[in-house]
Backbone bond lengths (Angstrom), bond angles and torsions (degrees), N, CA, C in turn:
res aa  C-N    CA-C-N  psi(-1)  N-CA   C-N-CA  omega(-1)  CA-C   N-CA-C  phi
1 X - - - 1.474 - - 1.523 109.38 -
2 X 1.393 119.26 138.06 1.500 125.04 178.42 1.399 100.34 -118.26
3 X 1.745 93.24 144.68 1.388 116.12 -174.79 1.787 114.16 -128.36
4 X 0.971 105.12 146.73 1.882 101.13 152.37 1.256 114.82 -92.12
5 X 1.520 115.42 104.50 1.160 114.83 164.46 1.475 147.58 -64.52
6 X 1.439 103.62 5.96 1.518 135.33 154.43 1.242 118.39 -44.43
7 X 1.635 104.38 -55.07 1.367 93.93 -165.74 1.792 95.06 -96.38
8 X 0.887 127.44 -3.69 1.813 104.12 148.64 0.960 127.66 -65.83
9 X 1.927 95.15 169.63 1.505 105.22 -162.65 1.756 85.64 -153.56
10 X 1.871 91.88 144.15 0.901 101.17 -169.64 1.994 97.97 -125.23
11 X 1.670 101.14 119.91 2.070 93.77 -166.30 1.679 78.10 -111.38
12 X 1.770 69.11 128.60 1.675 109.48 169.57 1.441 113.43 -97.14
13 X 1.238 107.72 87.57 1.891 92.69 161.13 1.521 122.34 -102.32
14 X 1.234 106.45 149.09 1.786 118.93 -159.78 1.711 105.85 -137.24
15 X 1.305 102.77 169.66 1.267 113.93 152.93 1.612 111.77 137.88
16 X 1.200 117.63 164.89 1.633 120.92 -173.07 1.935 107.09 -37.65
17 X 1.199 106.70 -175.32 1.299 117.21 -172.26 1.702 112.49 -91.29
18 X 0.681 84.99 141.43 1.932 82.44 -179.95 1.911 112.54 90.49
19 X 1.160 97.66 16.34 1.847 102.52 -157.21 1.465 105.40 -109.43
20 X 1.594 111.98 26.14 1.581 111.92 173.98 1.551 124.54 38.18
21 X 1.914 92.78 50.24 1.583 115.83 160.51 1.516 113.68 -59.78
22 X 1.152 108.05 -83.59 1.640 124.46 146.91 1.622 107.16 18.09
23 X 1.245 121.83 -91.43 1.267 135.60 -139.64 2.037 93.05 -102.48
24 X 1.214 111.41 -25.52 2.089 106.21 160.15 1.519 83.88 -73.41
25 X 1.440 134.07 -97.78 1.102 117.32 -122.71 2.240 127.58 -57.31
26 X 1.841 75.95 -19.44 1.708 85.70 175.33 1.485 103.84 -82.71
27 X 1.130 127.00 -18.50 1.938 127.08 159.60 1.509 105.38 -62.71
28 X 0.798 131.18 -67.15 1.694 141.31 165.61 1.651 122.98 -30.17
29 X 1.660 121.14 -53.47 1.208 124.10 160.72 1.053 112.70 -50.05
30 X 1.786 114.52 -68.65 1.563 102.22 -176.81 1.139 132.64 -60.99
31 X 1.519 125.57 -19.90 1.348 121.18 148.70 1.320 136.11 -33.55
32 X 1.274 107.69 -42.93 1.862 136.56 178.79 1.226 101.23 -100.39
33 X 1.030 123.43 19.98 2.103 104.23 166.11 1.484 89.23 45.73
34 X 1.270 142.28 63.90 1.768 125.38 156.41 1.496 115.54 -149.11
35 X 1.001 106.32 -150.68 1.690 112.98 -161.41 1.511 105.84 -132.31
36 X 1.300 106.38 149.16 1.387 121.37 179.40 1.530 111.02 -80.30
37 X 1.512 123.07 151.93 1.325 126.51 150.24 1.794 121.23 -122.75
38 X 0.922 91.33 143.14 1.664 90.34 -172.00 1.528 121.25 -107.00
39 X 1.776 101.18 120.05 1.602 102.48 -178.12 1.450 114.27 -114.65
40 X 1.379 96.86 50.49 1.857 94.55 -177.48 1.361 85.12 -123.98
41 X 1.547 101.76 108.38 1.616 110.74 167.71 1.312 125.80 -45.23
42 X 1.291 120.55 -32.54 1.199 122.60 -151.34 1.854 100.84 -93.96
43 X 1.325 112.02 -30.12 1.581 130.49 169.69 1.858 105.81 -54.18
44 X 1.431 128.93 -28.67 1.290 139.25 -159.88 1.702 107.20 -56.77
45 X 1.980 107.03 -33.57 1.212 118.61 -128.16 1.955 83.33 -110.87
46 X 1.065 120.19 114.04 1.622 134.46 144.67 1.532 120.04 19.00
47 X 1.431 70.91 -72.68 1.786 99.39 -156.60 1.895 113.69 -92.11
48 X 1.371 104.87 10.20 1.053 115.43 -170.45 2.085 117.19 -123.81
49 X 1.047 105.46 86.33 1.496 103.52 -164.68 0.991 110.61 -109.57
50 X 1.357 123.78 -81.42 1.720 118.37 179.97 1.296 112.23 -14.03
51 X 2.012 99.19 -83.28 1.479 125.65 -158.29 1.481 103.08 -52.21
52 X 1.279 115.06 -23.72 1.370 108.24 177.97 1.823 125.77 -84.00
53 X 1.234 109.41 -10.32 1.313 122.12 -172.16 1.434 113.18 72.94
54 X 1.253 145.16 12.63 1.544 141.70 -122.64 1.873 86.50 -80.44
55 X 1.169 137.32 165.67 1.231 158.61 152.43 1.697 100.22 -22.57
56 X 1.290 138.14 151.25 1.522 152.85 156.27 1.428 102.75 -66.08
57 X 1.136 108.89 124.08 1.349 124.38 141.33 2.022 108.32 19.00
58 X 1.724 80.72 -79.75 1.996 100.68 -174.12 1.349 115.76 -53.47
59 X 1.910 104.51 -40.29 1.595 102.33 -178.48 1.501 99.68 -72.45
60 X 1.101 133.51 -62.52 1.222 116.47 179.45 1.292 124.66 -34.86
61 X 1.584 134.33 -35.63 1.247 113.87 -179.66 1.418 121.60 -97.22
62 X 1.644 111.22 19.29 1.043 116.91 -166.67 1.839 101.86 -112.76
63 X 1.276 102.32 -6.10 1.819 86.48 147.82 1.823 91.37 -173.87
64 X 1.622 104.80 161.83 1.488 95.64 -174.36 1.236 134.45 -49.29
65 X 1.370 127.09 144.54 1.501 107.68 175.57 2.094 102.44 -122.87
66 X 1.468 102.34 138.26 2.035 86.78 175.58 1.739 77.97 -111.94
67 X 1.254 91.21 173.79 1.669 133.66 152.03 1.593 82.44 66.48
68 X 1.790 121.48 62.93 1.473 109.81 158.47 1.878 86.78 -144.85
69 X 1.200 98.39 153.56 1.492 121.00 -155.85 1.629 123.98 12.43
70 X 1.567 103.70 48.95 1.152 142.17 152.18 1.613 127.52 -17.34
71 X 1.545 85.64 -55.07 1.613 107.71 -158.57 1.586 96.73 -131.90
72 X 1.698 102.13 167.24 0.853 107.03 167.46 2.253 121.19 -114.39
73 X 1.008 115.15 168.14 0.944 102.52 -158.02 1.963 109.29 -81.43
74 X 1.205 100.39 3.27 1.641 115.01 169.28 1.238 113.29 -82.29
75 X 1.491 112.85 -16.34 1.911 122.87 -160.05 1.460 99.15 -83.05
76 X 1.469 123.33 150.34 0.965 137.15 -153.04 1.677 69.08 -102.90
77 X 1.497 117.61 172.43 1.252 140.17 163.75 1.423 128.54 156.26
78 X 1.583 119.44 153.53 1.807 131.83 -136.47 1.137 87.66 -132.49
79 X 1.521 119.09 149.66 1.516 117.13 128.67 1.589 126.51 -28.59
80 X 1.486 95.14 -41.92 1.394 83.97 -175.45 1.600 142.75 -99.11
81 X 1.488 81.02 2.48 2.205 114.13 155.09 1.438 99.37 -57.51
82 X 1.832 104.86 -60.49 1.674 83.65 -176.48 1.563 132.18 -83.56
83 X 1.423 105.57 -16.19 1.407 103.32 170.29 1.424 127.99 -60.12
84 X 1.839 107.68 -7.24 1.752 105.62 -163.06 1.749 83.82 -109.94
85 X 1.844 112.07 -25.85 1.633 105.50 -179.70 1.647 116.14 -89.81
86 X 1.236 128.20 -27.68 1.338 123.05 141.39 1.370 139.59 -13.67
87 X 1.561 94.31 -76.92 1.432 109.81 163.26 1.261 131.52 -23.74
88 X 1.514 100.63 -67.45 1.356 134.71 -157.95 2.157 94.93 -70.65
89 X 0.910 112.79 -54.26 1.678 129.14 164.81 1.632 98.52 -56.77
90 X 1.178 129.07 -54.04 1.395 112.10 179.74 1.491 113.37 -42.58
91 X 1.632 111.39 -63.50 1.279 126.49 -135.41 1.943 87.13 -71.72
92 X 1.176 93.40 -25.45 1.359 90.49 -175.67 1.241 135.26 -92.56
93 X 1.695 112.27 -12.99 1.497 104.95 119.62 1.439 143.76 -72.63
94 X 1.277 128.07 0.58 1.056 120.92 166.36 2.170 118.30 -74.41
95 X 1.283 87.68 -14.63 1.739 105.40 -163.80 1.679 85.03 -74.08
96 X 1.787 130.88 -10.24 1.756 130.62 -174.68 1.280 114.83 -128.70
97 X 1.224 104.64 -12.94 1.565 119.33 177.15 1.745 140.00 -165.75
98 X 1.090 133.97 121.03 1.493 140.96 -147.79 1.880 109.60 -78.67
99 X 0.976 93.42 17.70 2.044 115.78 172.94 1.160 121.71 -133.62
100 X 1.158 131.13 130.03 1.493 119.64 149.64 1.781 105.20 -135.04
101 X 1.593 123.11 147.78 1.084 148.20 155.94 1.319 127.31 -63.95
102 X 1.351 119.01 103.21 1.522 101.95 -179.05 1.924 104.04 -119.06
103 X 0.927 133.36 117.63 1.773 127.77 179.30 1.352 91.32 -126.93
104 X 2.085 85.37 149.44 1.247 99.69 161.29 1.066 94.34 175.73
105 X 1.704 133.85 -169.39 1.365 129.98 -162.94 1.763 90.13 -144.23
106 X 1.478 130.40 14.30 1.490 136.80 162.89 1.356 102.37 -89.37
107 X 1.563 109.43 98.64 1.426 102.96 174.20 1.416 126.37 -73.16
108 X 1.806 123.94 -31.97 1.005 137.47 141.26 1.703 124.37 -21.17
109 X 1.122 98.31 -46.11 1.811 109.41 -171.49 1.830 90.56 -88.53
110 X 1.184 140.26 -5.16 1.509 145.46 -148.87 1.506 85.30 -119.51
111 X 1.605 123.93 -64.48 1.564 109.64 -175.00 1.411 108.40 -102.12
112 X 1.814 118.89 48.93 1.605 125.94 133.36 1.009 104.29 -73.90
113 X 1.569 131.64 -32.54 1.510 125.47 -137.24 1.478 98.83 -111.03
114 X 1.453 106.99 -41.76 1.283 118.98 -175.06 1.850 137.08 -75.88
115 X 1.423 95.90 -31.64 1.746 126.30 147.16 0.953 120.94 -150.23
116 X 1.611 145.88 8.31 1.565 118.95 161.16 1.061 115.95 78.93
117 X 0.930 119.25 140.02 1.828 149.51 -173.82 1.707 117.63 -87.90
118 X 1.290 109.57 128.73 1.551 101.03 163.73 1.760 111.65 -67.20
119 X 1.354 107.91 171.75 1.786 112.72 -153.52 2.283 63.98 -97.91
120 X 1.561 109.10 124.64 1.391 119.07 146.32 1.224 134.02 -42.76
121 X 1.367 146.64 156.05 1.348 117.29 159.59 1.747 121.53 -94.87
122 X 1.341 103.70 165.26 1.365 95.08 -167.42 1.739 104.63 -60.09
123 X 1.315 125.92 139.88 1.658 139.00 175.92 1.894 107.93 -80.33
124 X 1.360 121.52 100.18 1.196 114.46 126.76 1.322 116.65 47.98
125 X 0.907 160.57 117.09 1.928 148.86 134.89 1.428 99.87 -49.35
126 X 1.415 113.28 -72.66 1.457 111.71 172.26 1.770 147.12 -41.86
127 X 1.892 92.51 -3.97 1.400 94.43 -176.48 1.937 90.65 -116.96
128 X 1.929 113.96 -7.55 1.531 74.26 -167.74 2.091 80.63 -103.20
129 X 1.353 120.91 -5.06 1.611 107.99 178.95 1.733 100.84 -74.51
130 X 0.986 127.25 -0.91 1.364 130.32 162.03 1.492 127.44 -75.46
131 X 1.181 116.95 -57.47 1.613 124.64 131.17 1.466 128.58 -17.57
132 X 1.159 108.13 -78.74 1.229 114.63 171.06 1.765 115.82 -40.37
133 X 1.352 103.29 -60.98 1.314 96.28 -165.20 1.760 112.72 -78.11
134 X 1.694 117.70 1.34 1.271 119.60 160.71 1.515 105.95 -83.40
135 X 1.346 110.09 -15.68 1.714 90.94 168.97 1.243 133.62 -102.76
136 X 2.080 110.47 27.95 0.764 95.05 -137.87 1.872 64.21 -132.62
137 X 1.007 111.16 -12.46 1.857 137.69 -168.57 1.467 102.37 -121.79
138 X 1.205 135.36 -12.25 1.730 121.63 179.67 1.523 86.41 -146.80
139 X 1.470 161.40 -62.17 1.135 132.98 156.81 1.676 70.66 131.84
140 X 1.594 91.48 153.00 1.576 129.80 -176.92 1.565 95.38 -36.37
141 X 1.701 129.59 -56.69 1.429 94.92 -174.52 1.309 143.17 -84.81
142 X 1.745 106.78 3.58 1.280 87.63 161.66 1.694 119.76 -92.11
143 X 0.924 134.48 27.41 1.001 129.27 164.22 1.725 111.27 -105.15
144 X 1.120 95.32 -13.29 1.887 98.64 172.91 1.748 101.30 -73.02
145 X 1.587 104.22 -41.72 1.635 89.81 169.21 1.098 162.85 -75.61
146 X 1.522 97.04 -24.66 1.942 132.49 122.47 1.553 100.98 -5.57
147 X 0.982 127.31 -83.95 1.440 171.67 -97.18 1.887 78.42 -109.85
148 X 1.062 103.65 -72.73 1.589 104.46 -161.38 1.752 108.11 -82.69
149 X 1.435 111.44 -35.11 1.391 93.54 142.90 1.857 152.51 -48.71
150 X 1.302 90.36 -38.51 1.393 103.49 178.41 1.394 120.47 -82.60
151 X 1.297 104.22 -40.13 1.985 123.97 -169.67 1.489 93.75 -146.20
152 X 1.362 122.88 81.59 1.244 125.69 142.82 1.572 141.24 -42.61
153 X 1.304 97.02 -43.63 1.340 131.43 164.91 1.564 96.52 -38.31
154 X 1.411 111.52 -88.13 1.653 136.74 -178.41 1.412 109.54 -35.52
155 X 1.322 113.19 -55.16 1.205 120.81 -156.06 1.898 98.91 -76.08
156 X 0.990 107.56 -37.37 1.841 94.79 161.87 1.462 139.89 -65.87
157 X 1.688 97.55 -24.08 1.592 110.07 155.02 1.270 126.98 -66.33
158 X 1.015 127.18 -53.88 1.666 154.15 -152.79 1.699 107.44 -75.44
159 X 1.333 100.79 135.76 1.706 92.87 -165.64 1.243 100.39 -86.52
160 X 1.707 130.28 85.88 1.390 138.22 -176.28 1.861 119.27 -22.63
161 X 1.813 105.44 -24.25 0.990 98.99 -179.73 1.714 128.77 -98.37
162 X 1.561 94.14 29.79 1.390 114.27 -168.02 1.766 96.57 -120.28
163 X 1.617 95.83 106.60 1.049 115.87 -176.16 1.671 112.09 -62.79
164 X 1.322 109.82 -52.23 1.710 120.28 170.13 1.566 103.08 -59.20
165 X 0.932 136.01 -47.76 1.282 118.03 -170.30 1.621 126.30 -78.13
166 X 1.731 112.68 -28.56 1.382 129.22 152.84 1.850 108.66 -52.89
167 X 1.016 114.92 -52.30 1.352 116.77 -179.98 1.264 101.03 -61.11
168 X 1.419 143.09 -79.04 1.485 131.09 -165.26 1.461 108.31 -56.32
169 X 1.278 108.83 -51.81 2.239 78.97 -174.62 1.479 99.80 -49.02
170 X 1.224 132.84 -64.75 1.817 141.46 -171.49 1.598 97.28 -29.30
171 X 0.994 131.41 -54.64 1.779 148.39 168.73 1.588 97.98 -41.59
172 X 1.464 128.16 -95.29 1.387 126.15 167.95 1.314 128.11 -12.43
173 X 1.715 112.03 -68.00 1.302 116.79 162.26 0.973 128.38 -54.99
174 X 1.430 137.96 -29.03 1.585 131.13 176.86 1.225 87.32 -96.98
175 X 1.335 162.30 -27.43 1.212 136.73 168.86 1.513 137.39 -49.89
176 X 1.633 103.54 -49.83 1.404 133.71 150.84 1.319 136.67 -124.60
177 X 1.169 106.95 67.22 1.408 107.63 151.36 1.530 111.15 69.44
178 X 1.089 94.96 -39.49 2.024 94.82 -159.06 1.469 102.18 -114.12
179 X 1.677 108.38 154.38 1.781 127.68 171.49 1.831 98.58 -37.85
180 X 1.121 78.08 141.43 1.785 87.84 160.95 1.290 113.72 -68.16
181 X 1.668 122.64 -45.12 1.329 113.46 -175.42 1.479 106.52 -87.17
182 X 1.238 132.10 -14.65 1.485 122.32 154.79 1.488 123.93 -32.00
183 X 1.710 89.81 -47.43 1.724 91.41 178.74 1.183 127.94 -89.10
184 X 1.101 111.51 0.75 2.118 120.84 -151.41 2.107 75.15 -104.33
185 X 1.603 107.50 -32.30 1.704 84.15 179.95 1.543 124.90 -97.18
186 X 1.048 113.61 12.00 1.368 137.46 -162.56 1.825 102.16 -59.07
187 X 1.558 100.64 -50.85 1.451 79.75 -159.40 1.774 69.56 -145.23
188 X 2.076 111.81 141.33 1.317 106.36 -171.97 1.831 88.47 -110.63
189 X 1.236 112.08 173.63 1.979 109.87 168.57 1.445 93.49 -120.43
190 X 1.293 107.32 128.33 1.442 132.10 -178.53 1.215 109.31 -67.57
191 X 1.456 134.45 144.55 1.608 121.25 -156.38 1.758 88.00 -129.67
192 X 1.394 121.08 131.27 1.214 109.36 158.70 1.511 133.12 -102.51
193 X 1.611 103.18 68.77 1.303 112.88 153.61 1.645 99.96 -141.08
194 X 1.262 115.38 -170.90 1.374 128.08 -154.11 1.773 98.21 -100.85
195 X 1.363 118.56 150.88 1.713 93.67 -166.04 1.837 75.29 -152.82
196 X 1.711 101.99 134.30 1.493 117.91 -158.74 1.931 85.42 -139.81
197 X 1.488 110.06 104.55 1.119 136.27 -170.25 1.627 100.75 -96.91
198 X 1.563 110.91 122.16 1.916 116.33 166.26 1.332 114.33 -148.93
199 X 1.121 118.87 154.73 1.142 133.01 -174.44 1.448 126.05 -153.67
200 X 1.562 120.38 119.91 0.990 122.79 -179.43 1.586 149.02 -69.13
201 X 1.083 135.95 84.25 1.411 139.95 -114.20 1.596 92.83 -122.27
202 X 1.753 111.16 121.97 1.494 100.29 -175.05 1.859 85.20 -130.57
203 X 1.619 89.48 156.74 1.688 95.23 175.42 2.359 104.37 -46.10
204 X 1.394 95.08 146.78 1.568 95.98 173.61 1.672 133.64 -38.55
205 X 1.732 98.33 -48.81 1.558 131.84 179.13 1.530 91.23 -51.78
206 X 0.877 111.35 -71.96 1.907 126.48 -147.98 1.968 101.05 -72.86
207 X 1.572 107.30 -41.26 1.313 102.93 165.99 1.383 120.09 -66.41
208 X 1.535 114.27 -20.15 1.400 101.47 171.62 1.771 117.41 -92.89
209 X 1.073 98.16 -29.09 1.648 102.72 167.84 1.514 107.42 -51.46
210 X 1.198 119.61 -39.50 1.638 122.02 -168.92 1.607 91.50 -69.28
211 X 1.424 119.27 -67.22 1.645 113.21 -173.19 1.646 118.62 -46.92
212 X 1.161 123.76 -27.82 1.339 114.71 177.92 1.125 102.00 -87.04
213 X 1.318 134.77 -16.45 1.836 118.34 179.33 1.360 88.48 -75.77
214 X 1.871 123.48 -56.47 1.111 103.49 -160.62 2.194 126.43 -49.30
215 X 1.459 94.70 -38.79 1.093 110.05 179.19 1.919 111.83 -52.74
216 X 0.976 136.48 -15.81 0.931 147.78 -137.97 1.506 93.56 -134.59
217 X 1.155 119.72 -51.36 1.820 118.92 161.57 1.596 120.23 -50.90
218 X 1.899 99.05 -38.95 1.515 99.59 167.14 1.447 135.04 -89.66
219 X 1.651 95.72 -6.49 1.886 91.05 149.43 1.252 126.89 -85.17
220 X 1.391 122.24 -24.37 1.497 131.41 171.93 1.709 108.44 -73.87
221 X 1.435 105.27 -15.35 1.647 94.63 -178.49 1.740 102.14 -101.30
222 X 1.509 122.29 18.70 1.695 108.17 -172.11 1.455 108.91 97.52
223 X 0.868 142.57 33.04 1.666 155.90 160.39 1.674 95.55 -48.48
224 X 1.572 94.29 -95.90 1.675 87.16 -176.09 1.595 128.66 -55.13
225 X 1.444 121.78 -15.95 1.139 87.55 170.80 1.634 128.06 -110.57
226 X 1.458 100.52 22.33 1.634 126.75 152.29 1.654 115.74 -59.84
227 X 1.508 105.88 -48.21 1.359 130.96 176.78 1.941 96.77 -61.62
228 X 0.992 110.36 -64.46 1.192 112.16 -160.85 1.932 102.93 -58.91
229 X 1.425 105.08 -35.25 1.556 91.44 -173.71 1.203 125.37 -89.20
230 X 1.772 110.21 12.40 1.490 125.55 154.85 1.489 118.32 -96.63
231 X 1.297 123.36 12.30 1.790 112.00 -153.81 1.917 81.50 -90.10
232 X 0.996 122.96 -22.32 1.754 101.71 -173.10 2.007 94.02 -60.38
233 X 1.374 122.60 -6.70 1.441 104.73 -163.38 1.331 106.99 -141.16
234 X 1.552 98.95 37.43 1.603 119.94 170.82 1.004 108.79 -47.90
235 X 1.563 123.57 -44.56 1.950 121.98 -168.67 1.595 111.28 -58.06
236 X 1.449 124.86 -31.70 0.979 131.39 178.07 1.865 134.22 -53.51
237 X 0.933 107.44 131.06 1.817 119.10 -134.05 1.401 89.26 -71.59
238 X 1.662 129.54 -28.72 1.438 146.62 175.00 1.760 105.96 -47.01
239 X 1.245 99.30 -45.81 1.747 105.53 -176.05 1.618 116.69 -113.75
240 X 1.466 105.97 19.11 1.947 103.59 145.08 1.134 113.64 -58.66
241 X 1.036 136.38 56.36 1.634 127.70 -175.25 1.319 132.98 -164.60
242 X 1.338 118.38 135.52 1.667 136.71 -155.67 2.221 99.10 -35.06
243 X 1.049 92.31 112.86 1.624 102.49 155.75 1.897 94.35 116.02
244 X 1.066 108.21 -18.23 1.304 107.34 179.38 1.858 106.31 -103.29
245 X 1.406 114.12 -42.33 1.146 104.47 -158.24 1.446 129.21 -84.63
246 X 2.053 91.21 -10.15 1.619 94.11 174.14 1.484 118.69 -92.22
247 X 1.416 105.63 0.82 1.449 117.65 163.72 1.423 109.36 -66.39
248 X 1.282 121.94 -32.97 1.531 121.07 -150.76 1.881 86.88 -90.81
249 X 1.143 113.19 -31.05 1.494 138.52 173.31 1.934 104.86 -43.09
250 X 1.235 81.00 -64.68 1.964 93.11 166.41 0.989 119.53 -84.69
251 X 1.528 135.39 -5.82 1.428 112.70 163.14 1.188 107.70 -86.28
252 X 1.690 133.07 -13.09 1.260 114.93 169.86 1.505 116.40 -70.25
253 X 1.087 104.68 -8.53 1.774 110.04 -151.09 1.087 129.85 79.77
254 X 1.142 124.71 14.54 1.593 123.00 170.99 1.339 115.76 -71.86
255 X 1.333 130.92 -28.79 1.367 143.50 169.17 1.380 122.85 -119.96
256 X 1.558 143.68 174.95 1.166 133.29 -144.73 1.791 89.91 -128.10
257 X 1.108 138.03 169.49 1.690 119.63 172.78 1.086 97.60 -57.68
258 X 1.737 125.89 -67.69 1.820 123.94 -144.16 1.189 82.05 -31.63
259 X 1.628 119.65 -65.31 1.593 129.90 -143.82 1.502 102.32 -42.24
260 X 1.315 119.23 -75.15 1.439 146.30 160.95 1.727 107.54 -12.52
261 X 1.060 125.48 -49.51 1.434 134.29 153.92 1.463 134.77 -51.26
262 X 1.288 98.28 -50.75 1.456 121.92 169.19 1.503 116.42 -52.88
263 X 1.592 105.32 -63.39 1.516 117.39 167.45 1.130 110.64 -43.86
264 X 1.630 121.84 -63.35 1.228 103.88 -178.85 1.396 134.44 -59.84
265 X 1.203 133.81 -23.21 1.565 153.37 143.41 1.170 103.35 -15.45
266 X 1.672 107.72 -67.06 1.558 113.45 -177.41 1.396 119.42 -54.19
267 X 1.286 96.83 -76.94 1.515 121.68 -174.08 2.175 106.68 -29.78
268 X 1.294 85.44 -42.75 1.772 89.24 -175.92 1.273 81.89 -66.06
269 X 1.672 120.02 -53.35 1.983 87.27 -143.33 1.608 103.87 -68.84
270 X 1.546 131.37 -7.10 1.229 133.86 174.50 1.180 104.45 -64.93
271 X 1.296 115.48 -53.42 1.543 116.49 178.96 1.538 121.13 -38.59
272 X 1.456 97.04 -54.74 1.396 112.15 174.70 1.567 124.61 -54.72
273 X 1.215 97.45 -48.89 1.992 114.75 153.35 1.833 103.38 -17.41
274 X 1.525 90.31 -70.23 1.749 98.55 -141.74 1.721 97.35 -82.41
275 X 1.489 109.65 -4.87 1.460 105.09 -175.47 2.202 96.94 -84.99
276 X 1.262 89.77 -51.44 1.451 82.15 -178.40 1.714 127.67 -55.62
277 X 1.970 113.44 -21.28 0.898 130.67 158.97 1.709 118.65 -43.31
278 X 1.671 101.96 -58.00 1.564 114.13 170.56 1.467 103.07 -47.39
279 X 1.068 111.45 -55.34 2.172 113.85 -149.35 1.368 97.73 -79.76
280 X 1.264 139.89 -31.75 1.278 155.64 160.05 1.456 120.64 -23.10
281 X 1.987 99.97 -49.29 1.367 111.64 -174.26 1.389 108.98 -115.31
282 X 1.494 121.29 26.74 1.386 138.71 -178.63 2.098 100.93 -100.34
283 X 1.968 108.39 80.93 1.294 74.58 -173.38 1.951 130.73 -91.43
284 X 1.156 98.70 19.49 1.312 106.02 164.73 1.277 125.76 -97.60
285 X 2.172 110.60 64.03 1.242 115.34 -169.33 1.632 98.18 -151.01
286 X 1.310 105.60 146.71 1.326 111.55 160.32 1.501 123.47 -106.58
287 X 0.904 76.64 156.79 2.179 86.11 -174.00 1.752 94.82 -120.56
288 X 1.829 86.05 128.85 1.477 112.74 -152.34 2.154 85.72 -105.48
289 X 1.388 149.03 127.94 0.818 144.53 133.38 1.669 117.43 -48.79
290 X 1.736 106.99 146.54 1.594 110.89 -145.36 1.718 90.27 -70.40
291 X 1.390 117.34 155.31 1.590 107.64 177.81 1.865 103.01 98.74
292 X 1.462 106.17 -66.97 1.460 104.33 -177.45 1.607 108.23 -28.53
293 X 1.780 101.24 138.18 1.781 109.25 150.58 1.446 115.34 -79.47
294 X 1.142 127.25 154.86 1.056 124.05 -178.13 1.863 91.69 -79.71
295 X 1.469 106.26 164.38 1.434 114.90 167.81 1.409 126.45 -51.16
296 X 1.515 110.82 141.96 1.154 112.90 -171.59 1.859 115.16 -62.61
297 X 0.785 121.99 143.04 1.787 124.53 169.79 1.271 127.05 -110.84
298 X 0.961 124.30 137.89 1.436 127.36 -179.09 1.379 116.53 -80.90
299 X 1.512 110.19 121.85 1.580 114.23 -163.16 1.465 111.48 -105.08
């Protein structure tokens, strides 16, 4: 079947964590007879449910969802795996229907889809086993400070507790000279379908009140011992990340649970910080008040 992909449209809803993405964008599909796509990296991975918040069971079967437990948490994977496998799933709903849904709270994984990346150049062996072995001898924060020295910019996006992703801008930049996000905006790829950007925007207080209940639903729903039946594969670059790693923190004993709880409390609402930082400087977006429908569309 042939289409003009002109007259599609592709609705983006976004926004920090805890901000009732979830429950607009599955209101939104079924509105549009269509299917979901998923840009919350961290949702991609199998073995990762709680900590991830991923959709229920019901929402999932209550309209399609791609790119959720996808992968596994051993699988290597880029922005730019999903920006070329996205695509490719878009276009091919567009070839059955003149909408597609894409949510998520990875803004990175949001402008693969949305403009695309220049091709990097290949990095050195010698500049990223150098890296490595400073993070392996001075530990994730000094290279987060690297990080905010060099690409300030970056370093407020970037989920600091993502060891692979601190390492590759650090890679770029010592490779060439220049910010990571200098280059990631350099040159955008023009998309030919129509692309309708929202985001759900709640006062600060109340978005953080929401993350600690949520957090608190995911220790009462099996958090730690989700955590616990991944800790043999803590090293893995999939689980550097807020809700998993200060558990792994307390199973060594370095911290106590409350503590372990607490952090995570934090750590999200930081998270949440640096996501609204991203969507902030996204200016082809609207900011949706909590409750709002998104605009009506012509079907």
């Amino acid at each position: 079947m042939t289409y003009n992909p002109n007259h599609k449209t592709l609705v983006v809803i976004s926004g920090p964590t805890s901000s009732g993405k979830t429950s607009l964008a599955i209101q939104t599909a079924l509105g549009l007879q269509t299917e979901i796509i998923s840009a919350d990296s961290r949702q991609f991975y199998q073995e990762m449910t709680i900590g991830t918040a991923k959709p229920s069971k019901e929402e999932l079967a209550s309209v399609p969802h791609h790119f959720i437990n996808s992968l596994s948490i051993a699988d290597s994977y880029s922005a730019g795996d999903f920006e070329r496998e996205a695509l490719e799933k878009i276009h091919a709903l567009f070839a059955k229907q003149d909408y597609v849904v894409m949510v998520g709270g990875s803004g990175l994984y949001i402008k693969a889809v949305t403009t695309g990346f220049d091709q990097f150049p290949d990095i050195p062996i010698e500049v990223r086993e150098n890296l490595k072995l400073r993070l392996e001898n001075e530990g994730l924060e000094a290279l987060v400070a690297d990080l905010h020295k060099l690409d300030p910019t970056y370093a407020t996006e970037v989920d600091v507790n993502n060891s692979q992703r601190v390492i590759r801008a650090l890679e770029i930049i010592n490779s060439t000279g220049e910010s990571f996000s200098a280059l990631r905006k350099k040159q955008e790829k023009p998309r030919n379908f129509q692309i309708k950007q929202f985001a759900i925007d709640w006062p600060r207080d109340v978005l953080y009140q929401r993350i600690n209940e949520r957090v608190e639903q995911m220790v009462a729903a099996g958090l730690e011992k989700e955590a616990r039946g991944l800790y043999s594969q803590k090293h893995l670059n999939a689980l550097q990340t807020v809700g998993y790693a200060e558990l792994f923190d307390f199973f060594d004993g370095k911290i106590d649970r409350n503590e372990a709880i607490r952090l995570i409390k934090r750590n999200t609402r930081r998270y949440a910080k640096r996501q609204l930082t991203w969507f902030r400087n996204q200016e082809q977006l609207t900011w949706l008040q909590p409750g709002d429908p998104l605009p009506t569309f012509n079907t």
